[in-house]
N, C-alpha and C positions, 0 to 999 in steps of 0.2 A: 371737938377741940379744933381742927382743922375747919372747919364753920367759923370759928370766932376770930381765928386769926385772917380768914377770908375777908371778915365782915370790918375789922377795925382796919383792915388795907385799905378797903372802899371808903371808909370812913373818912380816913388821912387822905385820899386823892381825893374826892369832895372838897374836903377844908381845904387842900391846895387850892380847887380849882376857883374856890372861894374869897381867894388872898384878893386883896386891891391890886395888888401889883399885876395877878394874872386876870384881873376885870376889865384893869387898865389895856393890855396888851392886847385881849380880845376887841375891847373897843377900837383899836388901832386895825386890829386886821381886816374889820366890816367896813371903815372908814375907808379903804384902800380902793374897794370896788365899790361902784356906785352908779348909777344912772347917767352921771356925766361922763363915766369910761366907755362909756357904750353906743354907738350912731344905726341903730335898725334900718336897713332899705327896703323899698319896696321887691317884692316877691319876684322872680325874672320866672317867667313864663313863656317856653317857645312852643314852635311844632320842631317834632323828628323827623329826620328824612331818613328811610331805607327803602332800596332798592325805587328807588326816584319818584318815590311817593310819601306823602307824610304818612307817618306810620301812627305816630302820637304824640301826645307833649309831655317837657318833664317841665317839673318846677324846683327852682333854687331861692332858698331862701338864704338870703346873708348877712349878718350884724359885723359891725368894724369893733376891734375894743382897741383902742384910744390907748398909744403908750403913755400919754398924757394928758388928764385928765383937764388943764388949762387949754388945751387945744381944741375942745368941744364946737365951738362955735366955728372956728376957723373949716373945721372935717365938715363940718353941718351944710356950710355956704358950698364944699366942693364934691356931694356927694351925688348930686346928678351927672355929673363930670364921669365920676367914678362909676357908678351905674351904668352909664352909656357902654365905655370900657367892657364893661362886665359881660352888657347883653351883646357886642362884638363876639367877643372870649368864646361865652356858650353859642352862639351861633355857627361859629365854626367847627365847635367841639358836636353840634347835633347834627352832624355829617358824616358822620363815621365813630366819634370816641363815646358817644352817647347812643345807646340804643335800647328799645322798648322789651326785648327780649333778653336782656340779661343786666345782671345787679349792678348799678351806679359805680365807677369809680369817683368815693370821695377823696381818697387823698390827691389823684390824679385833678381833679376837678378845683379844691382846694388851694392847691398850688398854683395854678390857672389863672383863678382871681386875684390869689395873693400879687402875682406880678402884673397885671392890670393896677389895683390900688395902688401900687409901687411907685409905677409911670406917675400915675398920676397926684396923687400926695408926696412922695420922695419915700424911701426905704426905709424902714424901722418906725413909722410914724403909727402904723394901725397893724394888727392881725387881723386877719380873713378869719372868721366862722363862719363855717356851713351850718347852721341851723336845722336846716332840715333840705332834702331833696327827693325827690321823687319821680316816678314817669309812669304811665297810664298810655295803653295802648286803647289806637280808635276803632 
């Protein structure tokens, strides 16, 4: 008995999720993100210095997502701009706050770039993702 009344719940959220109305709103939500919210750069790749030798490199990889989605082209023209910034950022960070021996601070790291992008597009324009990061000792 408790089977059936399981199974016609499911049934009725189905049909909800079925309605035009909520097909509709779905379509709205996929429309919201899209390839034009998004600016991918190239990968920043340095050497680490410890104890006054390069020790190894780490790599950051970072995507901007576009508060707005009309602004694509405008992020795209200033994103070597941005970049530049970035690899500054991590070079000084791979002198002491980056090291081959112990695990990445990404929030530390994260926020780093966030206010490089800042400078240089204006504030509130893009989020910083870290994508991915990593370091390899030599």
């Amino acid at each position: 008995m408790m089977y059936l009344v399981r199974f016609f719940a499911l049934i009725l959220m189905l049909l909800g999720a079925a309605h035009p109305a909520a097909a509709a709103k779905q379509a709205d939500d996929t429309k919201e993100m899209t390839e034009a919210n998004f600016v991918k750069l190239q990968p920043i790749l340095m050497s680490v210095l410890q104890d006054r030798r390069i020790a190894g490199l780490v790599q950051i990889e970072v995507t901007l997502k576009l508060a707005d989605a009309a602004e694509w082209e405008a992020i795209v023209e200033q994103r070597r701009r941005v970049k530049d910034k970035m690899v500054q950022a991590v070079g000084g960070m791979t002198r002491g706050a980056i090291r081959v021996d112990a695990p990445l601070n990404i929030a530390l790291i994260s926020n780093v770039l966030q206010r490089q992008a800042d400078q240089v597009l204006g504030e509130g324009r893009v989020e910083v993702l870290v994508t991915d990061a990593s370091t390899r000792a030599q």
